[in-house]
N, C-alpha and C positions, 0 to 999 in steps of 0.2 A: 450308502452315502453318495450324495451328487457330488460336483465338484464347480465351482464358480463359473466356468465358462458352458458350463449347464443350464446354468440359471437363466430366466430368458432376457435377450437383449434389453428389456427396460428396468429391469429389475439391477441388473449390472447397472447399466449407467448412471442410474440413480445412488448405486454404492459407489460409483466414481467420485460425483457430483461430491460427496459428502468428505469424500478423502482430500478432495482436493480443497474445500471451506476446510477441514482441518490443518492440512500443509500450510496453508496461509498463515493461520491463527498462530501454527509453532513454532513459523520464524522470526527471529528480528531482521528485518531490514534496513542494510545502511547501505549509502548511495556513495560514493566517490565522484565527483559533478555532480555540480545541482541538476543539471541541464537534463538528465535523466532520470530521474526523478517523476514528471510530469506525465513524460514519456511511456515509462514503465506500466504508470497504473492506467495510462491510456491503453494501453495494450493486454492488460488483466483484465479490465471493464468491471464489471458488477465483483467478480473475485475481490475486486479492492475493501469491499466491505467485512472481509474477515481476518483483515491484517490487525494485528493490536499491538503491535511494537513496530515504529519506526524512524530513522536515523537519517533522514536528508543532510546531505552538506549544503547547505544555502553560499551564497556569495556575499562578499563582505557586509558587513553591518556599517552606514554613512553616518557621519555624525555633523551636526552644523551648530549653530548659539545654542538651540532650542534644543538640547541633547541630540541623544541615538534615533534613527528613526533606517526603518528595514526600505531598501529601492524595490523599483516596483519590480521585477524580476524575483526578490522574497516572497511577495503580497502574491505574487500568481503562485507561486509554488506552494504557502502556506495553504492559500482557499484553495488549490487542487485537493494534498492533501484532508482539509478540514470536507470537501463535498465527497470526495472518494472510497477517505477510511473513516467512516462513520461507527465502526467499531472498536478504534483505537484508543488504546487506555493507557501510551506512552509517546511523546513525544519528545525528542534529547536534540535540543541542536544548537 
């Protein structure tokens, strides 16, 4: 019996690879500032794609005659969001 760090280096990284689209997929993410948010999945890059649970705090919701309507500060965080986790199958906010 070999042992993992036996295995040759592409063979490993590619079992990384896979733990880590997993780790994603099994957490829920919630955000405390919006403002991180954007941020965050800036910095996971392509990993954003295996998140399926997430919880941004957005900034207030405006409301005028014409009802509720999200500032633009929402609308960027939303379409972040909507381009990044194209896996996600929960949205709560």
């Amino acid at each position: 019996m070999i042992g993992f760090l036996d295995l040759p280096e592409e063979i490993r990284n590619m079992i990384y690879m896979c733990l880590i689209g997993m780790v994603y997929s099994e957490i829920d993410f919630s955000f405390h500032g919006y403002e991180y948010t954007a941020t965050f999945l800036d910095q996971i890059g392509q990993n954003a794609k295996h998140i399926r649970r997430i919880f941004p705090e957005l900034p207030t919701v405006l409301e005028n005659k014409d009802g509720l309507f999200k500032s633009e500060e929402n609308a960027r965080i939303l379409d972040k969001i909507q381009s990044a986790c194209t896996g996600s199958t929960k949205l709560i906010i």
